[in-house]
mmCIF file of the N, C-alpha and C atoms, coordinates in Angstrom:
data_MODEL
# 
_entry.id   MODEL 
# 
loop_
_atom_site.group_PDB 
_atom_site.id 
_atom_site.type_symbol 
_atom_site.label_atom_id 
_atom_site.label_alt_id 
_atom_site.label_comp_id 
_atom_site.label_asym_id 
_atom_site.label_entity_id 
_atom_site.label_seq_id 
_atom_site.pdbx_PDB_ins_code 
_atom_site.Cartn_x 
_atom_site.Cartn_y 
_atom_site.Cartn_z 
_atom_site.occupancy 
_atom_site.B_iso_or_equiv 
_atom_site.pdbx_formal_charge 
_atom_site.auth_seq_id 
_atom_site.auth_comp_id 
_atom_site.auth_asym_id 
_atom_site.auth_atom_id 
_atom_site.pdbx_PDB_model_num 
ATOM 1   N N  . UNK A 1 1  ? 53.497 129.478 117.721 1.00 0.00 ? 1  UNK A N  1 
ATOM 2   C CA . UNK A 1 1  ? 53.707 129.324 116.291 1.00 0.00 ? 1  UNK A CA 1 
ATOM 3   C C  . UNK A 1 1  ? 55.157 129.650 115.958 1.00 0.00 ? 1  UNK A C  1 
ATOM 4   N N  . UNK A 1 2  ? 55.605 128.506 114.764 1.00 0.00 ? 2  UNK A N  1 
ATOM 5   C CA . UNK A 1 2  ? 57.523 128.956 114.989 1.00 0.00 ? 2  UNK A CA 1 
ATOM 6   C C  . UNK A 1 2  ? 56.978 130.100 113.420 1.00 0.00 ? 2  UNK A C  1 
ATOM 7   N N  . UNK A 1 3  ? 58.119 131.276 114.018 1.00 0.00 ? 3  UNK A N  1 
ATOM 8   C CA . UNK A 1 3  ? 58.607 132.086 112.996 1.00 0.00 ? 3  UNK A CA 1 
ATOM 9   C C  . UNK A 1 3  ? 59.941 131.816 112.136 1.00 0.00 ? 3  UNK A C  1 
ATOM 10  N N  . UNK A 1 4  ? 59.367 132.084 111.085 1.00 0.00 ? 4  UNK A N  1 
ATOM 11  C CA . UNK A 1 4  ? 60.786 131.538 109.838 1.00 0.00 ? 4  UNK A CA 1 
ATOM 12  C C  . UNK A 1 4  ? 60.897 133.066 109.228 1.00 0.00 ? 4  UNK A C  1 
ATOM 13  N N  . UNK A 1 5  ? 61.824 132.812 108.357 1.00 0.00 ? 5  UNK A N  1 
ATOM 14  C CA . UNK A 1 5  ? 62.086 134.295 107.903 1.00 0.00 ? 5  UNK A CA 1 
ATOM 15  C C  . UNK A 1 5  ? 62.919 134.280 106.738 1.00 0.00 ? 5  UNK A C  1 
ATOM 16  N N  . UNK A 1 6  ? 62.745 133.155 105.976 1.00 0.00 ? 6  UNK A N  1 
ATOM 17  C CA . UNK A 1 6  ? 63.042 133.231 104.273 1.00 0.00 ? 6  UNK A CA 1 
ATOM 18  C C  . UNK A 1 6  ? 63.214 134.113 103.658 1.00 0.00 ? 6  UNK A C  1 
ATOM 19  N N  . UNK A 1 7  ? 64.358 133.776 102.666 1.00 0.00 ? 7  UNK A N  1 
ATOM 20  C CA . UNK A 1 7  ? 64.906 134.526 101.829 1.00 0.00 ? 7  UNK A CA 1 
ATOM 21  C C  . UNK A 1 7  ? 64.542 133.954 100.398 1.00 0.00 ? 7  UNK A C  1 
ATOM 22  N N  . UNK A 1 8  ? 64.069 134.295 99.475  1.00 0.00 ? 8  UNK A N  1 
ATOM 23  C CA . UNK A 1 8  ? 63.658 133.736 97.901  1.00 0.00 ? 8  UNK A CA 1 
ATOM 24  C C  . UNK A 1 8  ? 64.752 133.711 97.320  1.00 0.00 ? 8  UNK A C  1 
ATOM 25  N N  . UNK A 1 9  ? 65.245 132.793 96.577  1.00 0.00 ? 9  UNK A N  1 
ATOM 26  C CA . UNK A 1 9  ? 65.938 132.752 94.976  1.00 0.00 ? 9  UNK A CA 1 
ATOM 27  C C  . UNK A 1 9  ? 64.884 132.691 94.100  1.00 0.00 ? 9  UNK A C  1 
ATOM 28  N N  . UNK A 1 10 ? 65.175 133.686 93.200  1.00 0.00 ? 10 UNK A N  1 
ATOM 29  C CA . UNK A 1 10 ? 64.081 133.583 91.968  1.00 0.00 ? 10 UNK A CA 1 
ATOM 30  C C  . UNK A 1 10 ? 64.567 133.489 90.573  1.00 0.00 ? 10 UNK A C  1 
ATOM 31  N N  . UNK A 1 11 ? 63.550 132.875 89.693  1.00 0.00 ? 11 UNK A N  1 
ATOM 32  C CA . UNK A 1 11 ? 64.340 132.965 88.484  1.00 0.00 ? 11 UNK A CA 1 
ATOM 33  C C  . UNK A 1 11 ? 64.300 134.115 87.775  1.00 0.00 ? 11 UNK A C  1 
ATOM 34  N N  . UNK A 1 12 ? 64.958 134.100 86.487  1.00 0.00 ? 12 UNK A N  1 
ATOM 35  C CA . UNK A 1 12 ? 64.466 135.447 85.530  1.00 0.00 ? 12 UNK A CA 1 
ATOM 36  C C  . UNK A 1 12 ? 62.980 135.928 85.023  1.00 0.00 ? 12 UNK A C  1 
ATOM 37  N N  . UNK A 1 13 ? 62.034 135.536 85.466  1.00 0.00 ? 13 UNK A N  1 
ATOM 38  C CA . UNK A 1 13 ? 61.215 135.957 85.096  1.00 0.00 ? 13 UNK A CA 1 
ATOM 39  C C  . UNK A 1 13 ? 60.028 136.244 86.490  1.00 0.00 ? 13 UNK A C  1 
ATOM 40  N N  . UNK A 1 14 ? 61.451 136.536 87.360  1.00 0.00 ? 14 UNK A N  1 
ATOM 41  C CA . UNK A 1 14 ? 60.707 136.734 89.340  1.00 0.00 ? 14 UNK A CA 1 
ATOM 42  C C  . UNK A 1 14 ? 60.019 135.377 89.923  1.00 0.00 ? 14 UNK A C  1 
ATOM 43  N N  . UNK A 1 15 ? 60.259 134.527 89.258  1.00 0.00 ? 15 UNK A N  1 
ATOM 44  C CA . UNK A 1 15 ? 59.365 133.023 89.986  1.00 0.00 ? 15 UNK A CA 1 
ATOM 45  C C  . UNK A 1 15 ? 60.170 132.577 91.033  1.00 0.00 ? 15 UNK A C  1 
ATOM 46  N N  . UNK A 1 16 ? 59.591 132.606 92.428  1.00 0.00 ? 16 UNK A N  1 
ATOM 47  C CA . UNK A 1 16 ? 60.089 132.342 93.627  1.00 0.00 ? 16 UNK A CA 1 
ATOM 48  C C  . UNK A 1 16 ? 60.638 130.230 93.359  1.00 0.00 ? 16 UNK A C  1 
ATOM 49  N N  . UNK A 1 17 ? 61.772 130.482 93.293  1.00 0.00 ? 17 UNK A N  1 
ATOM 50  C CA . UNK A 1 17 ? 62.395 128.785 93.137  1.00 0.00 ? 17 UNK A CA 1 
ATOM 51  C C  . UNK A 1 17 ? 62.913 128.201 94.035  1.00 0.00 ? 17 UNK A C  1 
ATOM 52  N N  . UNK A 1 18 ? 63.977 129.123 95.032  1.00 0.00 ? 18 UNK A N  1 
ATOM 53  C CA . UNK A 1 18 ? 64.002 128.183 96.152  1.00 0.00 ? 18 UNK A CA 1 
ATOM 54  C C  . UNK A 1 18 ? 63.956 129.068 97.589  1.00 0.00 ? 18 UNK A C  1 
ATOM 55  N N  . UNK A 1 19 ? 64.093 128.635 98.777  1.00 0.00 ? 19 UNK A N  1 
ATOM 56  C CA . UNK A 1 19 ? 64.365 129.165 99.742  1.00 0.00 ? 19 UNK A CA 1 
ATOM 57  C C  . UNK A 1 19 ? 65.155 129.251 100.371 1.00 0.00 ? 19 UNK A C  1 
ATOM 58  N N  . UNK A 1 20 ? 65.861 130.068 101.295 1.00 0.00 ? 20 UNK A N  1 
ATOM 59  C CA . UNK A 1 20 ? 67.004 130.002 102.298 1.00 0.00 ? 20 UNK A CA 1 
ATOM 60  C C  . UNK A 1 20 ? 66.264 130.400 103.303 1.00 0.00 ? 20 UNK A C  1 
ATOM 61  N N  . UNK A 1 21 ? 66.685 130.075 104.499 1.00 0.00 ? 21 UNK A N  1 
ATOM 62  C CA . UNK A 1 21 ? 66.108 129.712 106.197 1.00 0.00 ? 21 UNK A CA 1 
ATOM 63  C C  . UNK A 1 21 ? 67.643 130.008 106.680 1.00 0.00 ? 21 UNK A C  1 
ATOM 64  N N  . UNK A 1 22 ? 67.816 130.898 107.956 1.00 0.00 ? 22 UNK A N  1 
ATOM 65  C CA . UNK A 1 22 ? 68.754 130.896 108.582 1.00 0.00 ? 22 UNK A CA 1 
ATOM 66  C C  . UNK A 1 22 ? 68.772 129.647 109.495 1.00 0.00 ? 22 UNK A C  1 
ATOM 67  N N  . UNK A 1 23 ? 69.902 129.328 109.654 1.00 0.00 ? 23 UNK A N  1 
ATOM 68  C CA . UNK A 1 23 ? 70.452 127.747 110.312 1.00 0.00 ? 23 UNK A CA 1 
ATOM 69  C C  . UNK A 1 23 ? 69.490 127.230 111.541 1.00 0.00 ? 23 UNK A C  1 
ATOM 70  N N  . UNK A 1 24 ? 69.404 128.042 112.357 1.00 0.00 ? 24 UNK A N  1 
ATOM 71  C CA . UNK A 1 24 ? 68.487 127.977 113.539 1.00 0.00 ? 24 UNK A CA 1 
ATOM 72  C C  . UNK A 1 24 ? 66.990 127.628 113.252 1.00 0.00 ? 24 UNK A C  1 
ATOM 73  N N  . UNK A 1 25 ? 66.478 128.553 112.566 1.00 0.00 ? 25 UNK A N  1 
ATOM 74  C CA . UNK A 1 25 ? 65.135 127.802 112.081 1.00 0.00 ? 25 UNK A CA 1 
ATOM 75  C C  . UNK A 1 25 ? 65.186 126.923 111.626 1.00 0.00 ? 25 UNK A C  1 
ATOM 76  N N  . UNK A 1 26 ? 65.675 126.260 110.587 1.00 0.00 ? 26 UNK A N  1 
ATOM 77  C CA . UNK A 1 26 ? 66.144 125.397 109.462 1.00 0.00 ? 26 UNK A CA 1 
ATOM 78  C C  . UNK A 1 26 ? 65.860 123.975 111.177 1.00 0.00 ? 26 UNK A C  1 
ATOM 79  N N  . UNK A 1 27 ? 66.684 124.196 111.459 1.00 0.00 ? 27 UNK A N  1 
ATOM 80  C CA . UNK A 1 27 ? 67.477 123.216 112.454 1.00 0.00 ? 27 UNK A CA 1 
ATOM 81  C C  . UNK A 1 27 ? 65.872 123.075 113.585 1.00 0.00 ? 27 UNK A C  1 
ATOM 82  N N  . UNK A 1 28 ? 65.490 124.372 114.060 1.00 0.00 ? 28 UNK A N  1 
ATOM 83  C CA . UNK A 1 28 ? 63.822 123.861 114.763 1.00 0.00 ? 28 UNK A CA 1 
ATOM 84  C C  . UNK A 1 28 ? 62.876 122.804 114.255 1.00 0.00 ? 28 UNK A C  1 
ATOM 85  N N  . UNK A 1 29 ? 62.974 123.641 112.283 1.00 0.00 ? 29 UNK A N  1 
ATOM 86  C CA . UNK A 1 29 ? 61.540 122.815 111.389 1.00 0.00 ? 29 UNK A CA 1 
ATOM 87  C C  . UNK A 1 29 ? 61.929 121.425 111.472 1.00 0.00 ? 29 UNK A C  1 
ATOM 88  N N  . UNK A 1 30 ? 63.576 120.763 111.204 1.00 0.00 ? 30 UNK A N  1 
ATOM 89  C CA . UNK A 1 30 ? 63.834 119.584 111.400 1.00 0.00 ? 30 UNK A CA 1 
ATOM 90  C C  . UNK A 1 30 ? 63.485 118.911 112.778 1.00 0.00 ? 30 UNK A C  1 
ATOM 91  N N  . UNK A 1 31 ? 63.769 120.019 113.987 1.00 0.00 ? 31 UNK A N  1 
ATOM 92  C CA . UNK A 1 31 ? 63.320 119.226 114.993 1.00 0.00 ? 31 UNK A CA 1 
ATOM 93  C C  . UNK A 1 31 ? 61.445 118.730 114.934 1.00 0.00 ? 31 UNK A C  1 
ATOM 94  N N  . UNK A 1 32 ? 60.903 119.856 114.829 1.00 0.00 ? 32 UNK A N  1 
ATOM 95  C CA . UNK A 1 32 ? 59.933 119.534 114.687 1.00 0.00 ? 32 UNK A CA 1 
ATOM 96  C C  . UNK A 1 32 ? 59.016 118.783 114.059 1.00 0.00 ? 32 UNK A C  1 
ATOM 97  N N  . UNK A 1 33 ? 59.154 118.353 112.886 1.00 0.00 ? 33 UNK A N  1 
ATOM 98  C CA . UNK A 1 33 ? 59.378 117.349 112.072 1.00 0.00 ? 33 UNK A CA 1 
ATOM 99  C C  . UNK A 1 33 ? 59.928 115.968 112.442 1.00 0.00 ? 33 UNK A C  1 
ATOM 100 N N  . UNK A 1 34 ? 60.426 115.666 113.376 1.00 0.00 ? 34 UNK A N  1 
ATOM 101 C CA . UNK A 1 34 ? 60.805 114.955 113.862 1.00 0.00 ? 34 UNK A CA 1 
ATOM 102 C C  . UNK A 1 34 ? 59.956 114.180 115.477 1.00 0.00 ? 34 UNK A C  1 
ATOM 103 N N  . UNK A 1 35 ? 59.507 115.060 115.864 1.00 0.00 ? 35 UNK A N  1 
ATOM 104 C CA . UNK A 1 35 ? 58.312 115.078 116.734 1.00 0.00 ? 35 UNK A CA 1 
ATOM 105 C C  . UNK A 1 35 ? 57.204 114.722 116.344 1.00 0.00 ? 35 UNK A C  1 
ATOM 106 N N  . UNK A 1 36 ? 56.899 115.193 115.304 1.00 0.00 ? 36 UNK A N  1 
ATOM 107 C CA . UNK A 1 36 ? 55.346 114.691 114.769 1.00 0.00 ? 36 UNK A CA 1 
ATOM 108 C C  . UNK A 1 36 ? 55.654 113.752 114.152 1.00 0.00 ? 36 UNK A C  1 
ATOM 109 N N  . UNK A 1 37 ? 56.721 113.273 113.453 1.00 0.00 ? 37 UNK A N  1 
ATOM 110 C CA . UNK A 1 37 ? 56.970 111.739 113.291 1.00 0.00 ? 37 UNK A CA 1 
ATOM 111 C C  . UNK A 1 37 ? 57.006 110.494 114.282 1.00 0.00 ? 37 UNK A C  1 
ATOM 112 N N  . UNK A 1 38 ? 57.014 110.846 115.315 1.00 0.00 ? 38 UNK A N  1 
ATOM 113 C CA . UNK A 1 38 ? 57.365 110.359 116.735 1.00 0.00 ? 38 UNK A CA 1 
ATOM 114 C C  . UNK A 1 38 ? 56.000 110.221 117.257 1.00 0.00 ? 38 UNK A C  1 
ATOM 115 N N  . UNK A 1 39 ? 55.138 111.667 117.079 1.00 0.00 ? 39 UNK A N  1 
ATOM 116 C CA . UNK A 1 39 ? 53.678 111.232 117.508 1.00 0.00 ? 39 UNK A CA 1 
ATOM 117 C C  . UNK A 1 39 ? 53.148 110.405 116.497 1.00 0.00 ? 39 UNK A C  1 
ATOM 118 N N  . UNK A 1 40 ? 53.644 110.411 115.319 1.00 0.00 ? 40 UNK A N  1 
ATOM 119 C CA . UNK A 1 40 ? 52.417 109.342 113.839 1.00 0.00 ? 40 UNK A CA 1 
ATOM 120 C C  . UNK A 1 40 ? 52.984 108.235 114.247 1.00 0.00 ? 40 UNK A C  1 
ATOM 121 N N  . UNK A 1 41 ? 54.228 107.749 114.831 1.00 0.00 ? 41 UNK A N  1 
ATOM 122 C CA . UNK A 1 41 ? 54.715 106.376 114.751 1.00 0.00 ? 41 UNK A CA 1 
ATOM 123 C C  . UNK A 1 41 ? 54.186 105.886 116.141 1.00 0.00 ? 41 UNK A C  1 
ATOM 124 N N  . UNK A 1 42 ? 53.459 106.576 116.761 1.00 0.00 ? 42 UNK A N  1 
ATOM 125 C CA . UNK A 1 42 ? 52.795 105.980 118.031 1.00 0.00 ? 42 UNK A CA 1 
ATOM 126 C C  . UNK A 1 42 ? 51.674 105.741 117.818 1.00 0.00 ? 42 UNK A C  1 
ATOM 127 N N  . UNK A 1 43 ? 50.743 107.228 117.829 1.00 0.00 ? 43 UNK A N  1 
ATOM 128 C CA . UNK A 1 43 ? 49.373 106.632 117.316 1.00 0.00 ? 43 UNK A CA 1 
ATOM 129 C C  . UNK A 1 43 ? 49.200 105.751 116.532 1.00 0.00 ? 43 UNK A C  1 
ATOM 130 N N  . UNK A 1 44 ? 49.925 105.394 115.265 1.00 0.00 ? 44 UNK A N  1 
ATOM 131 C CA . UNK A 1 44 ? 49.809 103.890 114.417 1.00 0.00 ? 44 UNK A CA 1 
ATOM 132 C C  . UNK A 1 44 ? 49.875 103.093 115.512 1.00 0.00 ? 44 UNK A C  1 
ATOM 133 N N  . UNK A 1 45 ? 51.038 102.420 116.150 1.00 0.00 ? 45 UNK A N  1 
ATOM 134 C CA . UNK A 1 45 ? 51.581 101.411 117.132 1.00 0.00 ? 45 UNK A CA 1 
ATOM 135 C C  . UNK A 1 45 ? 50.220 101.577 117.951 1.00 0.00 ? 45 UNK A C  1 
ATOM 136 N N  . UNK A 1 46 ? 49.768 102.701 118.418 1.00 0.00 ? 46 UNK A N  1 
ATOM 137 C CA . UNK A 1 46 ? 48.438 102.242 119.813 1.00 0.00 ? 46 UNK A CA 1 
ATOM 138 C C  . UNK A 1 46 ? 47.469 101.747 118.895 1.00 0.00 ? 46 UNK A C  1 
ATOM 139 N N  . UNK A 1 47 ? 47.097 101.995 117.370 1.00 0.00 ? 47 UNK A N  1 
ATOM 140 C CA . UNK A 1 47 ? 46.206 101.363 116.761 1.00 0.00 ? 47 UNK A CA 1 
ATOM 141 C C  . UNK A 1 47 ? 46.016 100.465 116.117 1.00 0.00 ? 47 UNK A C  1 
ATOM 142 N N  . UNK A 1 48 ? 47.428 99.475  116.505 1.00 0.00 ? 48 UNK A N  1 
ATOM 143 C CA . UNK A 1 48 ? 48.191 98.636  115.543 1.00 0.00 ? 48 UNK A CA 1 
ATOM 144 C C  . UNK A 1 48 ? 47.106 97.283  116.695 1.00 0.00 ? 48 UNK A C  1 
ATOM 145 N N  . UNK A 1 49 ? 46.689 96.028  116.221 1.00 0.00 ? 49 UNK A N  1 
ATOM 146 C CA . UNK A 1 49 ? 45.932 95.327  117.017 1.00 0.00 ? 49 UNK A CA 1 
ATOM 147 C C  . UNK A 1 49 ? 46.513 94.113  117.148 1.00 0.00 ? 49 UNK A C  1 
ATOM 148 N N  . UNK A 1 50 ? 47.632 94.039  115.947 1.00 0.00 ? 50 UNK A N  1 
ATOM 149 C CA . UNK A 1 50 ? 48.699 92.890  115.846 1.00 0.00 ? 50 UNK A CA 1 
ATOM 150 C C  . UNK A 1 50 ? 48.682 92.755  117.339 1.00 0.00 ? 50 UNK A C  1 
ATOM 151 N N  . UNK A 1 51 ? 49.481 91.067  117.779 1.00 0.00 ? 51 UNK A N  1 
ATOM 152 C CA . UNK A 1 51 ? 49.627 90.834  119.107 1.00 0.00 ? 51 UNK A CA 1 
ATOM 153 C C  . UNK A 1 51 ? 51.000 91.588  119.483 1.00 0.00 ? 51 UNK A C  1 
ATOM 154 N N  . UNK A 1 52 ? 51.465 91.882  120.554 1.00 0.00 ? 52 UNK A N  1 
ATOM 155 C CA . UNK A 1 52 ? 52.994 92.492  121.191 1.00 0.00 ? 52 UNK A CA 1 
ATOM 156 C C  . UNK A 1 52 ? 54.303 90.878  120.920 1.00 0.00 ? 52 UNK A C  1 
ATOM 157 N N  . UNK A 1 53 ? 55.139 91.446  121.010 1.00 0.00 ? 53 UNK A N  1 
ATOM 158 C CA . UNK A 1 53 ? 56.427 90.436  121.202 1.00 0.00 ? 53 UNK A CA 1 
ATOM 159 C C  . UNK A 1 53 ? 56.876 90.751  122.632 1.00 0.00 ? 53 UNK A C  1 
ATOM 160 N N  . UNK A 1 54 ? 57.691 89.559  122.940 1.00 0.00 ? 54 UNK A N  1 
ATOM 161 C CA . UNK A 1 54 ? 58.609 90.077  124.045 1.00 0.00 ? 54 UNK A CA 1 
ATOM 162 C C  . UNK A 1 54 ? 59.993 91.327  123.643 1.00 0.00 ? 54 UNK A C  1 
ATOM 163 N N  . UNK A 1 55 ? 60.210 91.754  124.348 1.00 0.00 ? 55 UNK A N  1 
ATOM 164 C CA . UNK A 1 55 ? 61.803 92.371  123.800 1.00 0.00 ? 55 UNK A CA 1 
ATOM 165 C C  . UNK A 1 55 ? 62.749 91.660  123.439 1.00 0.00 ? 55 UNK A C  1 
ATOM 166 N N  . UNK A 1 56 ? 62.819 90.534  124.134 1.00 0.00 ? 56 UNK A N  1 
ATOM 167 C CA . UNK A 1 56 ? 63.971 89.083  123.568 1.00 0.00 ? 56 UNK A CA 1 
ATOM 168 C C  . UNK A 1 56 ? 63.671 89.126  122.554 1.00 0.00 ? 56 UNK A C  1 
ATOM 169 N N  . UNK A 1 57 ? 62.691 88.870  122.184 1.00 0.00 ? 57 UNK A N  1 
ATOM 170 C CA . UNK A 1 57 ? 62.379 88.310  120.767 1.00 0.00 ? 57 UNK A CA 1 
ATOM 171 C C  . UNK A 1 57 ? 62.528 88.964  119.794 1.00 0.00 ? 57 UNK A C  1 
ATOM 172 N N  . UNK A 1 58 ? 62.285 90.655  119.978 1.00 0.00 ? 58 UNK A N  1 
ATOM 173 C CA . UNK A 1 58 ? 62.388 91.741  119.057 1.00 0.00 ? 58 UNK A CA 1 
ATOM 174 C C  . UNK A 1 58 ? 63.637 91.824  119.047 1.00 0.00 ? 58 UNK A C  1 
ATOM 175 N N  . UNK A 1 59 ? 64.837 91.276  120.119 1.00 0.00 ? 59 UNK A N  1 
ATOM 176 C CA . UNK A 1 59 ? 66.243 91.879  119.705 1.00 0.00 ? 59 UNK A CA 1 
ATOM 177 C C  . UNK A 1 59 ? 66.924 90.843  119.022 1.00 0.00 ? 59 UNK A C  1 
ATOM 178 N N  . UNK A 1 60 ? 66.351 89.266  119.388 1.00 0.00 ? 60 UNK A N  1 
ATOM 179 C CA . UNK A 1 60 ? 66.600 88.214  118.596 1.00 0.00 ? 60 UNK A CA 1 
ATOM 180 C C  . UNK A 1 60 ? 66.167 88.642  117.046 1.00 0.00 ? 60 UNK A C  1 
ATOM 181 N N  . UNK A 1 61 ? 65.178 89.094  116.943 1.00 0.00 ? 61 UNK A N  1 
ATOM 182 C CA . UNK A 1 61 ? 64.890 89.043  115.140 1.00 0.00 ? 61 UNK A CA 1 
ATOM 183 C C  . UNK A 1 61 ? 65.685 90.474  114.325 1.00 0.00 ? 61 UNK A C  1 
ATOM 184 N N  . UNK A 1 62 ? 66.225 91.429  115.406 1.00 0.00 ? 62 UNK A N  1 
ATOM 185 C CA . UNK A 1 62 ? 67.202 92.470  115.034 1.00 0.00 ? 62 UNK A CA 1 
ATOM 186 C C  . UNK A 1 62 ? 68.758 91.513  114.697 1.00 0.00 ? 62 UNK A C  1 
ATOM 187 N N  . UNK A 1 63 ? 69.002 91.300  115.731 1.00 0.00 ? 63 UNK A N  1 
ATOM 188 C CA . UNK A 1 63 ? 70.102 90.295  115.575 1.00 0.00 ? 63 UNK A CA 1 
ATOM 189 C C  . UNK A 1 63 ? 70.414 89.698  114.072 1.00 0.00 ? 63 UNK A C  1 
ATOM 190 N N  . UNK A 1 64 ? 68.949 88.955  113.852 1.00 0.00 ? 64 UNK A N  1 
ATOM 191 C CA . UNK A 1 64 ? 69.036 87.872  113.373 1.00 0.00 ? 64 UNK A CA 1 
ATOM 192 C C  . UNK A 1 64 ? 69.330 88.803  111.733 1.00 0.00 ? 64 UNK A C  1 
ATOM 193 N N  . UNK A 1 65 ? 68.386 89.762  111.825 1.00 0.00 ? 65 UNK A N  1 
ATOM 194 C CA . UNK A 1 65 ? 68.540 90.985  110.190 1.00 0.00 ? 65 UNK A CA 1 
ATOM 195 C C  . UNK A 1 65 ? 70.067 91.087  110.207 1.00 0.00 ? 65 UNK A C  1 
ATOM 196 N N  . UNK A 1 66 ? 70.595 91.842  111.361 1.00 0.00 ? 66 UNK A N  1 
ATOM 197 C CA . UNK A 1 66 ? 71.949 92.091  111.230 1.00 0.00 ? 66 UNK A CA 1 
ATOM 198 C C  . UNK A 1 66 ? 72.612 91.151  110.296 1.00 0.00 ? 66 UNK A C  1 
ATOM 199 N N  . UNK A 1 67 ? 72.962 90.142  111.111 1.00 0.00 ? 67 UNK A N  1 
ATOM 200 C CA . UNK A 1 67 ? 73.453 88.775  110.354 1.00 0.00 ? 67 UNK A CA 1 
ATOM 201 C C  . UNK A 1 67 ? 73.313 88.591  108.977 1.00 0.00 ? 67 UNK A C  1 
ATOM 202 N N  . UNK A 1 68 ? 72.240 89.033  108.442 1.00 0.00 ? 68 UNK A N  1 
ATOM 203 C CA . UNK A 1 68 ? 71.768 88.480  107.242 1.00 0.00 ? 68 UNK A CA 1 
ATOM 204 C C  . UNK A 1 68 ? 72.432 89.260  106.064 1.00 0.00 ? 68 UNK A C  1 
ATOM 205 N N  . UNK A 1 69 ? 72.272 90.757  106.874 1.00 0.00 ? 69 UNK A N  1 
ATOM 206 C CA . UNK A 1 69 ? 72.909 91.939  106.125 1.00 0.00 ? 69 UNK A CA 1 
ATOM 207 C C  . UNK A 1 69 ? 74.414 91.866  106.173 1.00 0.00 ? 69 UNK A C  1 
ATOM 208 N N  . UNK A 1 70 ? 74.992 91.521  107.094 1.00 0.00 ? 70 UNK A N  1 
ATOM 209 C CA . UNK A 1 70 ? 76.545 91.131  107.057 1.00 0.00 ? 70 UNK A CA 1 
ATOM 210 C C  . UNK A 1 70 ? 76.899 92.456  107.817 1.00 0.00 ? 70 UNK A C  1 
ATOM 211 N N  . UNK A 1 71 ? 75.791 92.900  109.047 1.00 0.00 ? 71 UNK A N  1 
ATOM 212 C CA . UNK A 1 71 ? 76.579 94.139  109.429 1.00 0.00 ? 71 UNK A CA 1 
ATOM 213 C C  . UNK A 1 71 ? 77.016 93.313  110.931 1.00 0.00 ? 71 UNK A C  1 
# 
């Protein structure tokens, strides 16, 4: 389990408003967060039933966005 160790800003009337995280944690929760985005964007894709492309084809239709966008 990750340990964090927040600091409160509160307003005038003691209502906890925001948080501070020292850099290191801060920087884990993003990693981690980033991982379980990585596992949701798979499990979708293994449950996805659409047919597959080739990779040509997926870098042809990247290509082809590029172009369109003018990058």
């Amino acid at each position: 389990m990750l340990a964090i160790h927040p600091q409160y800003i509160t307003n005038s009337t003691g209502e906890k408003i925001s948080a501070i995280l020292p850099i290191k944690e801060f920087k884990t929760i993003l990693e981690e967060l980033e991982d379980l985005e990585d596992i949701k964007l798979y499990d979708e894709s293994k449950n996805d039933r659409s047919p597959a492309i080739t990779k040509s084809k997926a870098m042809a239709m990247i290509e082809a966005e590029r172009k369109k966008l003018g990058k």
